[in-house]
C-alpha positions as a printed NumPy array, in Angstrom:
array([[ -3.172, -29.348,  35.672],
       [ -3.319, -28.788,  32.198],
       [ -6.155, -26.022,  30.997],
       [ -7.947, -27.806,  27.682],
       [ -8.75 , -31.521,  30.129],
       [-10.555, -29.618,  32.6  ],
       [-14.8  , -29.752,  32.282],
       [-17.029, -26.398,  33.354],
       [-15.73 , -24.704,  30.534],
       [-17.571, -24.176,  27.085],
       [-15.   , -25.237,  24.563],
       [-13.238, -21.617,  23.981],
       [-13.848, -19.906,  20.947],
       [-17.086, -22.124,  20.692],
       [-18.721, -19.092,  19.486],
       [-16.497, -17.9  ,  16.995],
       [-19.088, -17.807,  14.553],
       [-17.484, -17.849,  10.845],
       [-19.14 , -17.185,   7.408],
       [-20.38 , -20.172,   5.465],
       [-16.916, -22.091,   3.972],
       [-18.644, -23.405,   0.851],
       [-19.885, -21.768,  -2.505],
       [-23.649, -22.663,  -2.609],
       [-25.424, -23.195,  -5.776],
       [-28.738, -20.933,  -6.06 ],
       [-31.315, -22.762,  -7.138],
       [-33.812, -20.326,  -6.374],
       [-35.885, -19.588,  -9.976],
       [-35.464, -16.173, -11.268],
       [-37.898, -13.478, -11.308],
       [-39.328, -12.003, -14.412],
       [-40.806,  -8.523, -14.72 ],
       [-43.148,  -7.942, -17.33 ],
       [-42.221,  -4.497, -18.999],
       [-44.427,  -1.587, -17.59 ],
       [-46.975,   0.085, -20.756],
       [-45.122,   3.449, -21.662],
       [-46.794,   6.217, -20.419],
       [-49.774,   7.801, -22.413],
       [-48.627,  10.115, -25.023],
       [-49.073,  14.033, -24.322],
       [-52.069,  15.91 , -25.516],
       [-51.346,  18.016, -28.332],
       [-48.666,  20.788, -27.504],
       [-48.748,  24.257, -27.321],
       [-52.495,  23.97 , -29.16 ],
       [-51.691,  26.951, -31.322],
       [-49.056,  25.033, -33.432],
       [-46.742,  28.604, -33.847],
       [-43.016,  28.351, -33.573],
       [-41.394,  30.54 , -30.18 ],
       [-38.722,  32.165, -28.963],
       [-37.551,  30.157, -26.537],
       [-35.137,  31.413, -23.69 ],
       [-35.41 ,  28.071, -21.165],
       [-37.465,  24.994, -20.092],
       [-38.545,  25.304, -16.773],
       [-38.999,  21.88 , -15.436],
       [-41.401,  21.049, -12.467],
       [-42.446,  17.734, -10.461],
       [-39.191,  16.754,  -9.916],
       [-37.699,  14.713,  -6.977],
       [-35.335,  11.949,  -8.06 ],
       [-33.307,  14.186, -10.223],
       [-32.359,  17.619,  -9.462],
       [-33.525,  21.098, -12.064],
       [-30.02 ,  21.309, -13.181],
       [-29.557,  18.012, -14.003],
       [-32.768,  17.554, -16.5  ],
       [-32.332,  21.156, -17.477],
       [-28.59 ,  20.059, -19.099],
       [-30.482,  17.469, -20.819],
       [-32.845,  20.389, -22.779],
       [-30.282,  22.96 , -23.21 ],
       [-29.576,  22.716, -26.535],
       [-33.029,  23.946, -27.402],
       [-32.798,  26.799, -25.12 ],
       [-32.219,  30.111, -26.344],
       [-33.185,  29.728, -30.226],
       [-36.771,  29.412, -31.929],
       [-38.705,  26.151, -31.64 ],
       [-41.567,  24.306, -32.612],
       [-44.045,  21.618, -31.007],
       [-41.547,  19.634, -32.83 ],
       [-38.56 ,  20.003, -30.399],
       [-40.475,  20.375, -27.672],
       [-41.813,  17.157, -28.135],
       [-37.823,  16.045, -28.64 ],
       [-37.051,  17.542, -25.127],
       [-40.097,  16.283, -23.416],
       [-38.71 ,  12.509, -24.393],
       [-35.544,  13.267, -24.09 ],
       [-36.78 ,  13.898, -19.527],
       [-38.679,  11.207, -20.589],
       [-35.779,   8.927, -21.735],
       [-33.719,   9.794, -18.898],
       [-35.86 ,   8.618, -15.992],
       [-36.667,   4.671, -17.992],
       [-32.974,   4.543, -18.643],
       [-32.59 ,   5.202, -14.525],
       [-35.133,   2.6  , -13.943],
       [-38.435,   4.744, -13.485],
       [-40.195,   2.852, -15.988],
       [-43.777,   4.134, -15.176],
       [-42.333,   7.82 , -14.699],
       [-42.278,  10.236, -17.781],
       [-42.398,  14.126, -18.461],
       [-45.634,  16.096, -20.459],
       [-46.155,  19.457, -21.992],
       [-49.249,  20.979, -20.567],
       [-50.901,  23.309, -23.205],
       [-50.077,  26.632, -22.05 ],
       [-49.062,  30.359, -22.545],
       [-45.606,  31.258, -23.361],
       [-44.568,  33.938, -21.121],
       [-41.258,  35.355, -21.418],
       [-40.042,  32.414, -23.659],
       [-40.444,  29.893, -20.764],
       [-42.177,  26.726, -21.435],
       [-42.946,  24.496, -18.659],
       [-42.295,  20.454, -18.633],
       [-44.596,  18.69 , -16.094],
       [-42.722,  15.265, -14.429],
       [-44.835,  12.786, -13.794],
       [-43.069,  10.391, -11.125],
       [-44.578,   6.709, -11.194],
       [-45.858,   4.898,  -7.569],
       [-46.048,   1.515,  -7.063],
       [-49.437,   2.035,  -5.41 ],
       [-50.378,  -1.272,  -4.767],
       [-48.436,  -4.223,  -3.504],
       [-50.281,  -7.488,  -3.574],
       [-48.463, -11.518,  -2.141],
       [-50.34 , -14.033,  -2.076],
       [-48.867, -17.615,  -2.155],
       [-48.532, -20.732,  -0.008],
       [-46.918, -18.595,   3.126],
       [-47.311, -17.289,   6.295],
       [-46.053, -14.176,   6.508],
       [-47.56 , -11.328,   7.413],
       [-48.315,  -8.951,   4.217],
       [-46.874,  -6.167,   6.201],
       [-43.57 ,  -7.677,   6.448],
       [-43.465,  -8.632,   2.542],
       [-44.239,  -5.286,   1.364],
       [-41.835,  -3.705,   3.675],
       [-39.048,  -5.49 ,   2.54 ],
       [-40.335,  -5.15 ,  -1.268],
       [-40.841,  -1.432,  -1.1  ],
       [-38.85 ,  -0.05 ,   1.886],
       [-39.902,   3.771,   0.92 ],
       [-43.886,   3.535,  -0.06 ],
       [-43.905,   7.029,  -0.837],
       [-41.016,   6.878,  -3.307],
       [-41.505,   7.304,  -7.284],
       [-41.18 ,   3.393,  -8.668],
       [-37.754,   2.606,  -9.975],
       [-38.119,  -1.023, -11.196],
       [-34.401,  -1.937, -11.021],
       [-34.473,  -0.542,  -7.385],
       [-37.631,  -3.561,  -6.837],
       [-35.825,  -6.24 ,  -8.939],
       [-32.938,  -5.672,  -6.176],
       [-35.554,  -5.845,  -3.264],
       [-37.297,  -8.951,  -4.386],
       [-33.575, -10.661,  -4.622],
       [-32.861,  -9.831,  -1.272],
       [-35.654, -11.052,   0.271],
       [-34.996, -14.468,  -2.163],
       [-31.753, -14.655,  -0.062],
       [-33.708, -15.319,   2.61 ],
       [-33.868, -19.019,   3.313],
       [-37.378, -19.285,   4.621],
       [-38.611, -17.779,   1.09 ],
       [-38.265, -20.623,  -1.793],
       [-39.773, -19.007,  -4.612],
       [-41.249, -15.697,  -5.804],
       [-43.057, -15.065,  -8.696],
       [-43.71 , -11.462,  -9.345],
       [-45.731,  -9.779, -12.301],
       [-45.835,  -5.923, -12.211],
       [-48.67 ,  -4.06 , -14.342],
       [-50.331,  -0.681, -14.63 ],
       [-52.261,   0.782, -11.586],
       [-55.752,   2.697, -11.695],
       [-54.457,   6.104, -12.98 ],
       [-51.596,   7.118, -15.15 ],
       [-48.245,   7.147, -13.057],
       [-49.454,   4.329, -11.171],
       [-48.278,   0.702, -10.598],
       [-49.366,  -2.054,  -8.998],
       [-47.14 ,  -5.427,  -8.206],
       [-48.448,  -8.993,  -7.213],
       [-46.106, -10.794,  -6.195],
       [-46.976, -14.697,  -4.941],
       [-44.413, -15.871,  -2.754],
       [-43.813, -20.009,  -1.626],
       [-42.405, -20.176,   1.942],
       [-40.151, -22.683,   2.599],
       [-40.583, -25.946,   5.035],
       [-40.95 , -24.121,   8.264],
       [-39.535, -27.162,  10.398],
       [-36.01 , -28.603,  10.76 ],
       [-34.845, -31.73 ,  12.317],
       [-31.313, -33.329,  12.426],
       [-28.718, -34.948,  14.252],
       [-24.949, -35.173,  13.641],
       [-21.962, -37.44 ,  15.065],
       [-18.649, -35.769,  15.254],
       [-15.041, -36.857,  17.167],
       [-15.286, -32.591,  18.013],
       [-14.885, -32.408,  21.555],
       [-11.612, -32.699,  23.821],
       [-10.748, -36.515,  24.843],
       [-10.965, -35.309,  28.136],
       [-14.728, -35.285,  28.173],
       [-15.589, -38.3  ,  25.719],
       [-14.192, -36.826,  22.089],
       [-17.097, -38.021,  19.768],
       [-19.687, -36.306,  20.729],
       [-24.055, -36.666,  19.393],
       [-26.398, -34.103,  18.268],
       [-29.811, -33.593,  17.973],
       [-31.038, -30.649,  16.778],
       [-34.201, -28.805,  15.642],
       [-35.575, -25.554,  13.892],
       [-38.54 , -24.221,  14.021],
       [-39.366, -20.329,  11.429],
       [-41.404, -18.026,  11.02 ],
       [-43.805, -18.542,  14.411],
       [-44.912, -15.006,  14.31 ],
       [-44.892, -14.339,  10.736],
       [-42.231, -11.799,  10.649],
       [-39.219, -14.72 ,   9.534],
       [-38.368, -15.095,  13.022],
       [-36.673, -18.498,  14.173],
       [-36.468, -20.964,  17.141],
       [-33.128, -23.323,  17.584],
       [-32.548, -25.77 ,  20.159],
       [-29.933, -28.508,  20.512],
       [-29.077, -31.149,  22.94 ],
       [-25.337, -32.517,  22.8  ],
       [-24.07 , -35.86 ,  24.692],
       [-20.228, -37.272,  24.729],
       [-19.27 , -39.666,  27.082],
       [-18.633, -37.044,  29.898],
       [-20.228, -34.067,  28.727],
       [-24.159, -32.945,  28.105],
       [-24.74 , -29.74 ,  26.903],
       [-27.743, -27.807,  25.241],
       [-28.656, -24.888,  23.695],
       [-31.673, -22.391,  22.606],
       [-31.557, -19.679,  20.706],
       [-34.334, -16.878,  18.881],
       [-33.803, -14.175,  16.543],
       [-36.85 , -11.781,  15.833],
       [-36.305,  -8.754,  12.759],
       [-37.707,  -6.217,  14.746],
       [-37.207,  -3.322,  11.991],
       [-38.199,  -3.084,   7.915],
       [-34.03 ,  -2.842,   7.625],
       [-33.78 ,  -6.263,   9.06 ],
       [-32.417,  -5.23 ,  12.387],
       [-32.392,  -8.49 ,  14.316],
       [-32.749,  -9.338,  17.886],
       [-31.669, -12.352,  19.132],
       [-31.599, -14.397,  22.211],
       [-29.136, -17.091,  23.635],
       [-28.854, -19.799,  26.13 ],
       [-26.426, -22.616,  26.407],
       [-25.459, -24.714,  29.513],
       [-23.217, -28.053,  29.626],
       [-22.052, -29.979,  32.473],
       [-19.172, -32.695,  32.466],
       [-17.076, -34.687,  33.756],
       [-13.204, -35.571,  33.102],
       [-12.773, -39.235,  31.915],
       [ -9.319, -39.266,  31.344],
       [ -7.165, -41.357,  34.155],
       [ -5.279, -40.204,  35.945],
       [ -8.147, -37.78 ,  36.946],
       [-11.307, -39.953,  36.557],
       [-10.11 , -41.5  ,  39.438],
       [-10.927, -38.295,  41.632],
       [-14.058, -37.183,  40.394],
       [-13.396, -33.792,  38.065],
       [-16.775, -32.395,  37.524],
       [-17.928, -28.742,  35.892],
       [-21.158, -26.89 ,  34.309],
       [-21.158, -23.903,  32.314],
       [-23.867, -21.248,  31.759],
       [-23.795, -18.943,  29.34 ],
       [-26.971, -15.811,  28.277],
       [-26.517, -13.367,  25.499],
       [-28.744, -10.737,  24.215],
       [-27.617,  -9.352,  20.97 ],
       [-28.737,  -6.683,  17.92 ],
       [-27.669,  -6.682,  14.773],
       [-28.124,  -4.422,  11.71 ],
       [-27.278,  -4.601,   7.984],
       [-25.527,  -1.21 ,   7.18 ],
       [-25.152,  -1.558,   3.512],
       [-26.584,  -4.359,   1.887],
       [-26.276,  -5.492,  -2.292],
       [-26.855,  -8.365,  -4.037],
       [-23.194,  -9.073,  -3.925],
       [-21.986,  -6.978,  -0.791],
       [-22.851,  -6.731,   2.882],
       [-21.689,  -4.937,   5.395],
       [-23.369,  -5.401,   9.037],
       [-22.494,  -4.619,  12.868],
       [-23.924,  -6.008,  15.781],
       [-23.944,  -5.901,  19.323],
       [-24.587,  -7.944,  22.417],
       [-24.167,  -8.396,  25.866],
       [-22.7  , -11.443,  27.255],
       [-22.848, -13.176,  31.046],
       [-21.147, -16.217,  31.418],
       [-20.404, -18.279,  34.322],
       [-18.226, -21.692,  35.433],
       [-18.071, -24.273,  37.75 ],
       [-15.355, -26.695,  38.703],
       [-15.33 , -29.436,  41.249],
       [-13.481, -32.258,  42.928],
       [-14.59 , -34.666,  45.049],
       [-17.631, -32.937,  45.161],
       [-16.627, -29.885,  46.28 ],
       [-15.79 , -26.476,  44.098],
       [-12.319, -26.431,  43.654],
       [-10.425, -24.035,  41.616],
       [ -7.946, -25.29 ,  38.712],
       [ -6.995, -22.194,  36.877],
       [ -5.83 , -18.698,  38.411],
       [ -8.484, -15.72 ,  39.252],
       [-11.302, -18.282,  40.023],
       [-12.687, -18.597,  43.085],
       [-13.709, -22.015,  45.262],
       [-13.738, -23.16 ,  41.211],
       [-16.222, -20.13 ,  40.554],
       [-15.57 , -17.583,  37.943],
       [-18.331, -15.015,  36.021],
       [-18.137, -12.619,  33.046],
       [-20.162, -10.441,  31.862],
       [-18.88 ,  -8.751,  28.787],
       [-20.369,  -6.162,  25.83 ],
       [-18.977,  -7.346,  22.251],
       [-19.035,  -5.015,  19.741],
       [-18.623,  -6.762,  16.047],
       [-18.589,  -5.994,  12.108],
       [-19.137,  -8.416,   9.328],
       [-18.057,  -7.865,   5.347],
       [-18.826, -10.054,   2.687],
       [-18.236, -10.059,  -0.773],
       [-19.994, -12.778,  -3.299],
       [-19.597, -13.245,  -6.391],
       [-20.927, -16.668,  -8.733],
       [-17.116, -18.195,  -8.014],
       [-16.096, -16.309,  -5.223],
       [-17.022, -15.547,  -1.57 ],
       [-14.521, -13.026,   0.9  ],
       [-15.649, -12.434,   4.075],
       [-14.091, -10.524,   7.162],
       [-15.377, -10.148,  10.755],
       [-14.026,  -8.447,  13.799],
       [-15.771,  -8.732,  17.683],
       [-14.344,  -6.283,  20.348],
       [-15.166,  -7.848,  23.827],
       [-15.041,  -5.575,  26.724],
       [-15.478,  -7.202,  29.741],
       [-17.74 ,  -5.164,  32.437],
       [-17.984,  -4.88 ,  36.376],
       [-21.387,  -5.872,  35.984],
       [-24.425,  -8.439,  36.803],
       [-22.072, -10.286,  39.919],
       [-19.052, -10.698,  37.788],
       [-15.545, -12.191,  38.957],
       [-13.692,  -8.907,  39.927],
       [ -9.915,  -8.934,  41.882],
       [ -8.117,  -6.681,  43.223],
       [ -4.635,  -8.26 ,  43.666],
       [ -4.274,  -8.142,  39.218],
       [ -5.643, -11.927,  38.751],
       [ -7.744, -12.352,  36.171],
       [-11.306, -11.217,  35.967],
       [-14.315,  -9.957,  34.052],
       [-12.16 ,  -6.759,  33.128],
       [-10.404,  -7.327,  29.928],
       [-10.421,  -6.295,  26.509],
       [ -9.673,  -9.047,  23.646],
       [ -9.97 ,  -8.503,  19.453],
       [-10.813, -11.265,  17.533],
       [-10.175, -10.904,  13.491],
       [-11.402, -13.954,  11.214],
       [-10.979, -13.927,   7.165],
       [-12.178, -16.539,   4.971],
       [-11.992, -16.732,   1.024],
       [-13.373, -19.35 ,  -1.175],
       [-12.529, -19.539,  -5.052],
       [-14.259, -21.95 ,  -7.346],
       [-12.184, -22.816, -10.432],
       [-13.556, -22.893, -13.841],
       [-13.772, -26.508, -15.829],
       [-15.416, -28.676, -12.966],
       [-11.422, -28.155, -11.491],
       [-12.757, -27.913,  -7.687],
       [-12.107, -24.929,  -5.25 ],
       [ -9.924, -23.028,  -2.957],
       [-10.873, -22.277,   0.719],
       [ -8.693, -20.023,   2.985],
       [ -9.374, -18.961,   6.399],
       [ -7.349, -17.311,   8.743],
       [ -8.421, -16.003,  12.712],
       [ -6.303, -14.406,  15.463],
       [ -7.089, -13.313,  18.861],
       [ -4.802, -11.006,  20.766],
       [ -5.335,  -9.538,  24.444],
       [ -3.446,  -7.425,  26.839],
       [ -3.874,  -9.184,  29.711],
       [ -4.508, -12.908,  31.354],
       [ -7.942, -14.052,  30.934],
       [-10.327, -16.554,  32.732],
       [-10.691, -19.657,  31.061],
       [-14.221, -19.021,  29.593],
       [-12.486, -16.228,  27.121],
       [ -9.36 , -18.549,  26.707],
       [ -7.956, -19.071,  23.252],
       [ -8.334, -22.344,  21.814],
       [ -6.11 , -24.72 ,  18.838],
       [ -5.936, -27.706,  17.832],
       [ -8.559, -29.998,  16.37 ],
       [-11.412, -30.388,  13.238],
       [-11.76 , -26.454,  12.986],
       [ -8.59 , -25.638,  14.104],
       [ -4.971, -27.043,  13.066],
       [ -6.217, -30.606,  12.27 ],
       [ -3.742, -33.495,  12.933],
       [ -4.144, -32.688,  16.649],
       [ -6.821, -33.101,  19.555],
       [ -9.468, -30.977,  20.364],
       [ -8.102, -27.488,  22.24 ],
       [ -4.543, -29.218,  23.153],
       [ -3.533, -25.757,  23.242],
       [ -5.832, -23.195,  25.711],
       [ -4.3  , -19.724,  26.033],
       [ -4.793, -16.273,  26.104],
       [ -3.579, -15.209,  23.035],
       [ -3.862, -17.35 ,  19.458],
       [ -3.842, -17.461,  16.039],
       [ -4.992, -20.458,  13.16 ],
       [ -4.459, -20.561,   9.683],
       [ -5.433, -22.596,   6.612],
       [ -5.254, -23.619,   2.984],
       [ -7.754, -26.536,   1.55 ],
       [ -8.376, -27.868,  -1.729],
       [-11.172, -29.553,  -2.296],
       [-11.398, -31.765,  -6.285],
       [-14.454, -33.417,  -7.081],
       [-13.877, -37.059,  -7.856],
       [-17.426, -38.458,  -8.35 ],
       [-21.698, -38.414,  -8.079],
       [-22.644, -41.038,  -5.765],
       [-26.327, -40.008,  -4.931],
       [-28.489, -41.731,  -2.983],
       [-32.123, -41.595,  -4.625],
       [-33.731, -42.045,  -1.638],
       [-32.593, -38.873,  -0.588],
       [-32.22 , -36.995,  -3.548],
       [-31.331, -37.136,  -6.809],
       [-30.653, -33.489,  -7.815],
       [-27.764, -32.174,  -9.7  ],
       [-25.893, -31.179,  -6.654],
       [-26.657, -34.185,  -4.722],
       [-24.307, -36.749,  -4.163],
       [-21.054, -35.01 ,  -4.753],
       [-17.657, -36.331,  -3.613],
       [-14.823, -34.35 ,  -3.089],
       [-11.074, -35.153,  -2.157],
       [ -9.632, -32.7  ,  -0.228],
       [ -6.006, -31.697,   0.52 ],
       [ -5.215, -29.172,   3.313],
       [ -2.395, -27.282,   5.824],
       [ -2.98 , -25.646,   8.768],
       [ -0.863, -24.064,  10.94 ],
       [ -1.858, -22.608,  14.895],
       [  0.035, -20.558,  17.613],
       [ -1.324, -20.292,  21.441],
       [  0.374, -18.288,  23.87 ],
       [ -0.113, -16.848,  27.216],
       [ -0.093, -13.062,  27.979],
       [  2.349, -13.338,  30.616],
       [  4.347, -15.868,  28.91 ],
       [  8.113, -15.709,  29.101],
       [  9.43 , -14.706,  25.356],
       [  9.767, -17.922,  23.197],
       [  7.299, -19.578,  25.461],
       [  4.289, -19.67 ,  22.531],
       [  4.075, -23.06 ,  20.85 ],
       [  2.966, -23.652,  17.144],
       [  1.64 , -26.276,  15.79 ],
       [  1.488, -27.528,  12.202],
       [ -0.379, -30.09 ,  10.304],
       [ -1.085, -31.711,   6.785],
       [ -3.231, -33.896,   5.258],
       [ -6.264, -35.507,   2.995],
       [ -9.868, -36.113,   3.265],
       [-13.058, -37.179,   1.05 ],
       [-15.867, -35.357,   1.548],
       [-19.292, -36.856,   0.541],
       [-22.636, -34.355,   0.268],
       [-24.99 , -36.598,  -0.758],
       [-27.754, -33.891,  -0.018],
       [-27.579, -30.35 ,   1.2  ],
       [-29.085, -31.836,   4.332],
       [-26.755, -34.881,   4.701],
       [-23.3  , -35.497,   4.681],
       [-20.312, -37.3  ,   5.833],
       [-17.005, -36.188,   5.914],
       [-13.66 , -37.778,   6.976],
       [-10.066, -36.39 ,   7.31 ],
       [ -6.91 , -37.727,   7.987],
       [ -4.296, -35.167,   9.553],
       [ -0.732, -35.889,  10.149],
       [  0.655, -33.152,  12.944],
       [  4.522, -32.14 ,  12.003],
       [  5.065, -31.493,  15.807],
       [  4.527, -33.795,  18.265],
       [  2.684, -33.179,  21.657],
       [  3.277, -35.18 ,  24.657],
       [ -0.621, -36.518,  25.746],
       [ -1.268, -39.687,  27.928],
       [ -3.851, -41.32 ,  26.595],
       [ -3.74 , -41.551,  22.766],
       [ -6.957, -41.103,  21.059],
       [ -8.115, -41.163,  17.191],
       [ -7.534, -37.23 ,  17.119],
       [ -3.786, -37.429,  18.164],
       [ -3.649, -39.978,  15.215],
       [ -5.019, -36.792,  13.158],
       [ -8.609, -38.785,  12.55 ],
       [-11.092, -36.28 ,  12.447],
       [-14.716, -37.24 ,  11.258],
       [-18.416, -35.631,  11.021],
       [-21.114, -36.777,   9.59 ],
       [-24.8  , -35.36 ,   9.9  ],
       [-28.22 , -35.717,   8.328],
       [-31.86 , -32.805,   8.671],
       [-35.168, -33.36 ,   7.612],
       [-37.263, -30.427,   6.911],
       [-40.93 , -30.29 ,   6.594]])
């Protein structure tokens, strides 16, 4: 029996998680930073007035800049006679240095003093942001704002460095606005920053409709989902979803929790489905599954910009399937066992992206290694079990083209393992996010690849008022695409791997960034023998979904 019409197993690849497809406008307000007040001017220097002999500057206070640096900055004064004059000229010329680096409230002074040896000493004062005050409509805790603000207290105040900060935390989608005003502190050297900060609506509510699932289990399949952030004050989140087709239920729960100042995230998941196969001829003899699947996983920005990222992650994985017939397990696929099999696996993944205002690149890798662990599936006569070892590679690229002319999107995944694999870590193409023109996983194997090439041209604004009303709002889009797919077996007999190609047109409608419809039309360039002929094997693939936040 054929691999993608049988139930008890989580759509493979279901959690190939990919980076988001679309350029999104910001309409997040800027930030404006009033200018710091320059730094008082020096006492009078060197109170006698004479001119000296001087040999060097010795330069003292120091951190963000080494002695050699600053002292290439005085040299040319070195070593010749000078008045309070030119010392003055190299004490702003330390002073320059640091506000062209972004220490704003940092600066150097001449203490009056005794020339010894022709040495005269320059004093660095290095500027604190002493004092970090957010107020606003939020509920975050202050702790978490003004760890994210000013990740090393104890570090001399470069305001570029905070400009960056406060961006990042923009990014994040439970913040909506910050407003941020920085001003002197109580002594020289010191600053203080208020920034008031508007959380965004907490809540999230939603339901989509979407012909996403195989025929075999009812293909259009009905969403409800919800979102609940920031419970603890920390911008954690809560997600749950419950999923119906015709023959298959399924839900899920997940929450992530930053549990460092360097946004290392923990996060939880739990999904579970159960189904049944409607398709004749099998409907007839009662195909039934479930699925279970628990994750625990930690992940951690590594280098983070405005415009870059680069992240790595890892988690620990324990799934498990069921198949029966009649009632009674029954095993339809090699290395499970009375229709039981278990994994438990440790992926190990990496995430770049790259954004610019008209482009986004993105690249992520997951290394699964699966473990003799927690009452996994484990043979000894070579059948497939919970040891194996796949790679998974996914690369997507979006281009927006100047004039209003519409974008480019190209994405490209491939999974290759050494060895034959229990359904659950199966390979799946074919379908909406696959190689459209085809049904839902009509190809399930070990090994895989999928490519594709869109163009999306915007046609019209058809907003709906009711809804919104906003600039973005209401766009519509006609989109022209090919995709091409491969699936193949690891024991496969050379020339055995099939490939499957498709072309085609859709209209996309946002009328909100909350609700949407979209509709494609695929025409597959290889046919694929199936019994019962359903709106995907015409290449009709449809999704439309609306989310209410408050």
């Amino acid at each position: 029996m054929k691999a993608q019409g049988l139930p008890g197993f989580e759509r493979p690849g279901e959690d190939r998680r990919r980076p988001p497809a679309e350029i999104k406008e910001d309409a997040k307000p800027g930030l404006v930073l009033p200018p710091v007040a320059p730094p008082a001017k020096a006492r009078e220097l060197l109170s006698t007035g004479v001119r000296v002999h001087l040999s060097k500057f010795r330069v003292e206070g120091n951190t963000m800049f080494s002695g050699e640096e600053l002292g290439r900055i005085v040299a040319r004064y070195e070593n010749r006679e000078i008045g309070n004059d030119e010392i003055e000229e190299a004490r702003l010329a330390i002073t320059r240095h640091y506000i062209n680096a972004g220490y704003l409230n940092s600066g150097a002074i001449v203490p009056d003093q005794e020339v010894i040896g022709g040495i005269v000493t320059i004093r660095v004062v290095e500027g604190l942001l002493t004092e970090i005050e957010v107020p606003g409509a939020h509920r975050f805790r202050s702790e978490y704002l003004t760890s994210r603000i000013m990740p090393d207290p104890g570090r001399p105040l470069n305001v570029s460095g905070l400009w960056d900060n406060l961006q990042l935390l923009l990014q994040n989608p439970q913040i909506e606005r910050i407003n941020a005003e920085l001003g002197p502190g109580v002594r020289p050297g010191e600053s203080s920053l208020r920034a008031n900060v508007t959380e965004a609506k907490r809540y999230r509510i939603g339901m989509s409709l979407a012909n996403n699932r195989p025929p075999g289990v009812g293909p259009v399949r009905a969403e409800i989902h919800g979102a609940a952030d920031n419970l603890l004050g920390v911008s954690d989140s809560l997600a749950l979803r419950l999923g119906k087709t015709g023959g298959l239920d399924d839900a899920g729960i997940s929450y992530s929790l930053p549990v460092s100042s360097r946004d290392t995230t923990l996060t939880l998941r739990w999904d579970k489905s159960n189904s049944t196969v409607l398709e004749e001829p099998f409907r007839s003899i009662d195909i039934t599954g479930k699925s279970e699947t628990f994750e625990i996983a930690l992940g951690h920005p590594l280098y983070r910009t405005l415009q870059r990222e680069l992240s790595a992650g890892l988690s620990i994985v324990k799934r498990s399937g069921e198949t029966f017939l009649l009632g009674e397990p029954f095993s339809f696929s090699p290395g499970t066992v009375d229709g039981r099999s278990k994994i438990s696996a440790a992926r190990l993944s990496a995430q770049w992206s790259d954004r610019t205002a008209d482009n986004v690149f993105a690249l992520r890798w997951v290394l699964s290694y699966g473990l003799d662990a927690f009452g996994a599936t484990i043979h000894d006569d070579g059948s497939p079990d919970s040891r194996f070892f796949t790679s998974l590679g996914q690369a997507q690229w979006v281009r927006r083209l100047a004039g209003n002319r519409g974008e480019v999107l190209a994405r490209g995944e491939i999974q290759k393992t050494d060895g034959a694999l229990l359904p659950l870590e199966k390979y799946a193409v074919g379908g909406s996010e696959s190689v459209r023109g085809y049904r839902e996983n009509v190809l399930v194997k070990d090994n895989g690849w999928n490519a594709s090439l869109e163009y999306r041209l915007p046609l019209a604004r058809v907003p709906v008022p009711e809804l919104g009303d906003g600039p973005n709002d209401g766009q519509v889009k006609l989109a022209f695409f090919a995709d091409a797919g491969r699936a193949w077996d690891a024991d496969a007999a050379p020339g055995a791997a099939r490939t499957l190609y498709g072309v085609g047109i859709g209209v996309r409608w946002n009328v909100t960034a909350d609700a949407y419809v979209h509709l494609y039309k695929g025409f597959a360039l290889r046919n694929m023998d199936v019994r019962d002929r359903d709106l995907q094997d015409s290449g009709i693939h449809f999704r439309l979904g609306i989310q209410k936040r408050f």
